[in-house]
C-alpha positions in Angstrom: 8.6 -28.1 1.1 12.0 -27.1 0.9 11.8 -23.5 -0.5 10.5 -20.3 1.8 8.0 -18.0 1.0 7.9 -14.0 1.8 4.6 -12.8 0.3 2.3 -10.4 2.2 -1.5 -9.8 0.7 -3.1 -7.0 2.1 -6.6 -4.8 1.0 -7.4 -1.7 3.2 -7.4 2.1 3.5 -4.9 4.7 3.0 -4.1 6.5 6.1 -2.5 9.5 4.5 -1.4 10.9 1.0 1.1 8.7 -0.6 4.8 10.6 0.3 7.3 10.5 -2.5 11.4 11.4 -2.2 13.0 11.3 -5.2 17.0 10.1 -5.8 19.5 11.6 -8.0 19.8 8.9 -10.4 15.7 9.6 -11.5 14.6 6.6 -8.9 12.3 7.6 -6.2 10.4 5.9 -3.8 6.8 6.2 -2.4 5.6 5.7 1.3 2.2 5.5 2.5 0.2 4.0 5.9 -2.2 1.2 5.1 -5.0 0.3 7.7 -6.5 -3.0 7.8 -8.8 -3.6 10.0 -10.1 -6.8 12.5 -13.7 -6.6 13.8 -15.5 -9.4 16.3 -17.8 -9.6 18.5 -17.1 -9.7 22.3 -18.5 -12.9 23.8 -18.5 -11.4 27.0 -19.6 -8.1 26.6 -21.9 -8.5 23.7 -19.7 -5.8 21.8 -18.4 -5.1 18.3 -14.8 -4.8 18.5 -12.9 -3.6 15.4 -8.7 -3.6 15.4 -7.2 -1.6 13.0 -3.3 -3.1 12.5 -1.6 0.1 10.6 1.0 -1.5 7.6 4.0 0.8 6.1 3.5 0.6 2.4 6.4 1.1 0.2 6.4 1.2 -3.6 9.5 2.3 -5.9 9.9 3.9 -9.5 7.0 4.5 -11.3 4.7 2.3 -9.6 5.6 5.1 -6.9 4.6 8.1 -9.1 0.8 6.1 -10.2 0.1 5.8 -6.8 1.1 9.3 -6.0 -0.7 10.7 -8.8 -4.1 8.4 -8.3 -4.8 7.4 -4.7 -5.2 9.7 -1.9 -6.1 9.2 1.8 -9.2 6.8 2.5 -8.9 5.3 -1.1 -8.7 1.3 -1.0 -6.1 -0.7 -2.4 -5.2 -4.1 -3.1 -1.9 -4.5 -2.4 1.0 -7.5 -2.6 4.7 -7.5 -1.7 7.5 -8.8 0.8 7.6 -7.9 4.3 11.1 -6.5 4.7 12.5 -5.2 8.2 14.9 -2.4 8.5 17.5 -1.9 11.8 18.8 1.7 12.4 20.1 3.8 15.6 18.4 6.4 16.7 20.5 9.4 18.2 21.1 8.3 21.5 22.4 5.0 19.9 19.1 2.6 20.5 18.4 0.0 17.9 15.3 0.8 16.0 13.3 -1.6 14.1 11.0 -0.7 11.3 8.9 -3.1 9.0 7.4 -2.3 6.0 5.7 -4.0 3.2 7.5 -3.5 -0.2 4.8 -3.8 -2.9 5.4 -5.7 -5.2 2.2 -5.5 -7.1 -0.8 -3.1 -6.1 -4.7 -2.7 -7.7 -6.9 0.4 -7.1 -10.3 -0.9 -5.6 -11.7 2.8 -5.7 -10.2 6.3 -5.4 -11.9 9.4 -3.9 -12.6 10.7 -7.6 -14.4 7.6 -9.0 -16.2 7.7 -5.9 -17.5 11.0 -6.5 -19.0 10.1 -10.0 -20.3 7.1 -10.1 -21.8 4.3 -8.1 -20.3 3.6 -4.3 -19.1 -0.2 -5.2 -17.6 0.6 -8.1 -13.7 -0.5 -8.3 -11.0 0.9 -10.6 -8.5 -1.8 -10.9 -4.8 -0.9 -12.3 -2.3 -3.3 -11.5 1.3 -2.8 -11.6 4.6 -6.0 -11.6 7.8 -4.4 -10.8 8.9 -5.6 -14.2 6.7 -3.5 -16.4 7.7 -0.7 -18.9 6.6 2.7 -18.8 5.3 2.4 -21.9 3.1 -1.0 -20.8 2.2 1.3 -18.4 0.0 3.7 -19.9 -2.0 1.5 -22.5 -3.3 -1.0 -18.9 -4.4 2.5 -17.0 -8.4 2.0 -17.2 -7.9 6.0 -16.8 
C-alpha cells in the first residue's frame, strides 16, 4: 500500500456539555471530552478492571451547533474523524502538545431526552459529512 490513512472510529460517553466559540466570519467550532472505556479481567487478582482513555472531540460549523443543541453529558455517540495534534507554548515558554479528534462524521446512539421517554436501548441516529448543506440538514434529523 502506498497511500496513508488518518481515520479514528470512536463510540463512547460525553464527559461534559458540548462547548461552542463562535468566529467572526459566522464559523464556530464545538469541543467536547469523549470517554471510551477498556474493561478486563485481572488474571492475577481475579478483578474487573475497566480503563477509561478520555478523547478531545472537535466538530466545526453546523455539525457544531447539532451537537450543541442535541447531546448533553453522558449521551453516547458514534463518532469518526482524523486525529490531528496541535503544538503551542505555554507562558513560561514549554512546548505543549494537545491531540484531538476532528470529527468528521458523528451519529447519536441515544440522548438523555430519548432516554427519558422511551425504551433504554433505543438509539437516535443522525449522521452528519462535513460536506452537507444546511438545508440537507434538517430533512435527515429523525427529530
Amino acid at each position: 500500500m502506498t497511500g496513508t490513512l488518518n481515520k479514528v472510529i470512536l463510540i463512547g460517553h460525553l464527559g461534559d456539555d458540548v462547548k461552542i466559540h463562535n468566529f467572526e466570519g459566522g464559523g464556530c467550532i464545538g469541543r467536547f471530552p469523549l470517554a471510551t472505556n477498556e474493561t478486563y479481567l485481572n488474571k492475577q487478582t481475579n478483578e474487573k478492571v475497566t480503563n477509561t482513555e478520555w478523547h478531545n472531540i472537535v466538530v466545526r460549523n453546523k455539525a457544531a451547533e447539532i451537537c450543541e443543541k442535541y447531546l448533553s453529558k453522558g449521551d453516547k455517540v458514534y463518532v469518526e474523524g482524523r486525529i490531528k495534534t496541535r503544538k503551542w507554548q505555554d507562558d513560561k515558554g514549554v512546548d505543549r502538545y494537545s491531540t484531538e479528534i476532528n470529527c468528521q462524521e458523528f451519529t447519536f446512539l441515544n440522548t438523555k431526552n430519548e432516554m427519558s421517554s422511551s425504551s433504554p436501548n433505543a438509539e437516535t441516529k443522525a449522521t452528519i459529512q462535513p460536506n452537507t448543506s444546511s438545508a440537507d440538514l434538517n430533512d435527515d434529523l429523525p427529530f
